[in-house]
C-alpha positions in Angstrom: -34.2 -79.2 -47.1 -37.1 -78.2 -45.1 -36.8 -79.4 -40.9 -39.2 -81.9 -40.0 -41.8 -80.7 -37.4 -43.0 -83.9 -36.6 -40.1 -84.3 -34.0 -39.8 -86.9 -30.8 -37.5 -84.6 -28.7 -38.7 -85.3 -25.7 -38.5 -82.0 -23.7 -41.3 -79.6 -24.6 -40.7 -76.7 -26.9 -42.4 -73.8 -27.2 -43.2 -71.7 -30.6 -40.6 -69.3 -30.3 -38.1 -72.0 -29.9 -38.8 -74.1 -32.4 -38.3 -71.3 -34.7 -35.2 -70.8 -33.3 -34.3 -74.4 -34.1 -35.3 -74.2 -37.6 -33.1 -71.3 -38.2 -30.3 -73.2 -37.2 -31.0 -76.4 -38.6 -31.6 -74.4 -42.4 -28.6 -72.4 -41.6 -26.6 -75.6 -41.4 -27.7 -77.2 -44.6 -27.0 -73.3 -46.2 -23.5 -73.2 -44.8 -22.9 -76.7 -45.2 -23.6 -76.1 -48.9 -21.9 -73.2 -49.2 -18.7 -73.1 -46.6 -18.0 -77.2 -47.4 -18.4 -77.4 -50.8 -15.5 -74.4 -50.9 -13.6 -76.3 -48.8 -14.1 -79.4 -50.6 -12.9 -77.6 -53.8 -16.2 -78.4 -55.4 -18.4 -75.9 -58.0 -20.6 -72.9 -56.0 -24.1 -74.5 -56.8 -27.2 -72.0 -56.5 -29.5 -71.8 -53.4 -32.1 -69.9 -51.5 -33.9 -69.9 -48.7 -37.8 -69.6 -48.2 -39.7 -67.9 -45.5 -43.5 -68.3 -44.5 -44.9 -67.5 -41.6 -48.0 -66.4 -39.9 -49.4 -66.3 -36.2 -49.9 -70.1 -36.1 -47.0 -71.5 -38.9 -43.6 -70.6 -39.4 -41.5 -72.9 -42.3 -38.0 -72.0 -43.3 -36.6 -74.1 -46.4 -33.4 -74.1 -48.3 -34.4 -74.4 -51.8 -31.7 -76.2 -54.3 -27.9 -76.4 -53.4 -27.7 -79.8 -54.9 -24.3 -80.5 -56.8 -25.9 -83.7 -58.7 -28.7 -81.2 -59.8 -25.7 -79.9 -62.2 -24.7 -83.2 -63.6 -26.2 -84.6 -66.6 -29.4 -86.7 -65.9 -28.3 -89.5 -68.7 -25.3 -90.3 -66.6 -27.2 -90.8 -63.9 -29.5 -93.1 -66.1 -26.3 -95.0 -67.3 -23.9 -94.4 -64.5 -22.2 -98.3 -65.0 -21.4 -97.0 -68.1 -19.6 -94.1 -66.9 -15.6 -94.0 -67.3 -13.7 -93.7 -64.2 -13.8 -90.3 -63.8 -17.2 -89.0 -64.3 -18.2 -91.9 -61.9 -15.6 -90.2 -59.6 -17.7 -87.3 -60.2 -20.7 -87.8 -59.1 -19.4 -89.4 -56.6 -17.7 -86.9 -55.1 -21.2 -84.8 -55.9 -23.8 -87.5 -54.1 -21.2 -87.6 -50.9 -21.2 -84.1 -50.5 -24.7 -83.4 -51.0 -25.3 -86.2 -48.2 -23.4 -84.3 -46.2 -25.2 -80.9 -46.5 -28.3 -83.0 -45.7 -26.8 -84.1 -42.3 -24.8 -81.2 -41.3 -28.8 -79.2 -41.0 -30.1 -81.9 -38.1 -26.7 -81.6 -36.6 -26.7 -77.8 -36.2 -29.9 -78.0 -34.6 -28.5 -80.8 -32.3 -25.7 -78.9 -31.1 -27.6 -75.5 -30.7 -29.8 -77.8 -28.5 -26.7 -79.1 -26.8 -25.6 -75.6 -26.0 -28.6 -73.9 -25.3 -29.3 -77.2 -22.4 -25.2 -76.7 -21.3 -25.0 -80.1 -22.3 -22.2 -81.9 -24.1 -22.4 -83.3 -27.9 -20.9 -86.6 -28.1 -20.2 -88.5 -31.2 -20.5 -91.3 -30.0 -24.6 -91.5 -28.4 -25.0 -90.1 -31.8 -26.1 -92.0 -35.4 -28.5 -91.1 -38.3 -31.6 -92.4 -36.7 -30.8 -90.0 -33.8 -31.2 -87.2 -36.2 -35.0 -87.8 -36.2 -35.3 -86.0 -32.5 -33.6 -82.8 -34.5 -36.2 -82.6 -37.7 -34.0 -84.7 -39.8 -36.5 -87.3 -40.7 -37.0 -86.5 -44.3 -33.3 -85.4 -44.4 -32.2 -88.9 -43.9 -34.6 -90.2 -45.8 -32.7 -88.1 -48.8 -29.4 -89.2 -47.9 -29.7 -93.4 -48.0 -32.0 -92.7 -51.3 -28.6 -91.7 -52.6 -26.9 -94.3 -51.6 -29.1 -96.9 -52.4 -29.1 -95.4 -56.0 -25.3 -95.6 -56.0 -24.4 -98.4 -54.2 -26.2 -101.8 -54.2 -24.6 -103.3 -50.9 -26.5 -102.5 -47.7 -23.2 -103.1 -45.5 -21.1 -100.8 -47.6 -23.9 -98.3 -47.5 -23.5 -98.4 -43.8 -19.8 -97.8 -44.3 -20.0 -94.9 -46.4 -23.1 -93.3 -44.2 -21.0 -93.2 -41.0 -18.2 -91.8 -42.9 -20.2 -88.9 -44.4 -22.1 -88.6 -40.9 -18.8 -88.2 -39.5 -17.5 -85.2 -41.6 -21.2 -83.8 -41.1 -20.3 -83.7 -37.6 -16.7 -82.6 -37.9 -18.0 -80.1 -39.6 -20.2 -78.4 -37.0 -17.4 -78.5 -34.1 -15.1 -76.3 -36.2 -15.3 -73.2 -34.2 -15.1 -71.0 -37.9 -17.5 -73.1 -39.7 -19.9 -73.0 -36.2 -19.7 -69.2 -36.2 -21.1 -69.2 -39.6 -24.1 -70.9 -39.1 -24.9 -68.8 -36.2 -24.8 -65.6 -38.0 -27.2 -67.1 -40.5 -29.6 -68.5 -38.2 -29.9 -65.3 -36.6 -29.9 -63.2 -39.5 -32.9 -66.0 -40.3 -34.7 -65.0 -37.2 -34.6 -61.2 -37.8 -35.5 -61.4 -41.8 -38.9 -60.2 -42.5 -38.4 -61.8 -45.9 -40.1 -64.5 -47.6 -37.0 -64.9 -49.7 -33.5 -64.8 -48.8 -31.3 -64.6 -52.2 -28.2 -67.1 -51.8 -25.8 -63.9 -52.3 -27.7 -62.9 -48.8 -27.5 -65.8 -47.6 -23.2 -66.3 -48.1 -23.4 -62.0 -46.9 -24.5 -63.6 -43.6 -22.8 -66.4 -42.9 -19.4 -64.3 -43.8 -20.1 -61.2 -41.4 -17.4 -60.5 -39.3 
């Protein structure tokens, strides 16, 4: 879940900014990851988050976090022969790692919004906006899940906005917000190349 640098935002950014960014978008997908699957009532699944940085590069990465990493590959391989409720569950796994994907873009998006006093609106947003926030290759990830899992392009539509929607949801909850903030900065001020995931959950849970 690395942020795309190759972004179309159209007001100029300067180094130090986009680093700032970055930490918010990778503290999204972390919190995402770790805060909704809790609140989803789904398993804790194992992450990290990479560091490397110089005088002319700086690259922040959450590494894993992936709930369908932890289901067998054959039933992936054979899902239509799945019963019920294993399909059920990997359902409820591909959703929710969709959903980690967006909330990273997102949290970028509204730390933009706040830091230009401007207003985030649901509705002048969609997945292809996420592309002016790094989320290119995040995106990218998400419909290759649902085009694995669901053959109808309409009804992949469907189920995108729905998951985009909780993505966003997500973000505006003042708790959940707070969270990622504390990460990104503790992001910022690491001079790690490694930040373990029991790090990681320290930060986004400081008081």
């Amino acid at each position: 879940m690395q942020r795309n640098y190759q972004t179309n935002y159209s007001r100029p950014t300067n180094s130090q900014e986009l680093i700032t960014q970055t930490a918010f978008h990778e503290a999204g997908h972390a919190a995402s990851i770790y805060l909704g699957n809790k609140q989803k009532e789904l398993p804790a699944v194992f992450f990290q988050i990479q560091i490397k940085q110089n005088d002319k590069l700086y690259l922040a990465e959450v590494i894993d976090g992936r709930l369908i990493q932890n289901l067998p590959i054959a039933g992936l391989e054979l899902f239509e022969n799945l019963t019920t409720k294993q399909k059920q569950d990997y359902q409820l796994a591909y959703q929710a790692d969709i959903v980690n994907l967006l909330v990273g873009p997102l949290a970028e998006a509204k730390y933009i919004s706040i830091r230009d006093d401007e207003a985030l609106n649901f509705n002048l947003f969609n997945t292809h906006s996420l592309n002016y926030y790094g989320g290119y290759s995040d995106v990218e990830k998400a419909y290759a899940y649902l085009d694995y899992f669901i053959s109808s392009k309409t009804q992949q539509e469907e189920v995108m906005l729905e998951l985009f929607s909780q993505a966003f949801e997500f973000i505006q909850k003042n708790d959940n917000w707070k969270c990622i903030f504390n990460l990104a900065n503790y992001i910022l001020s690491s001079e790690k190349d490694v930040i373990s995931c029991e790090q990681a959950i320290e930060a986004l849970n400081h008081k």
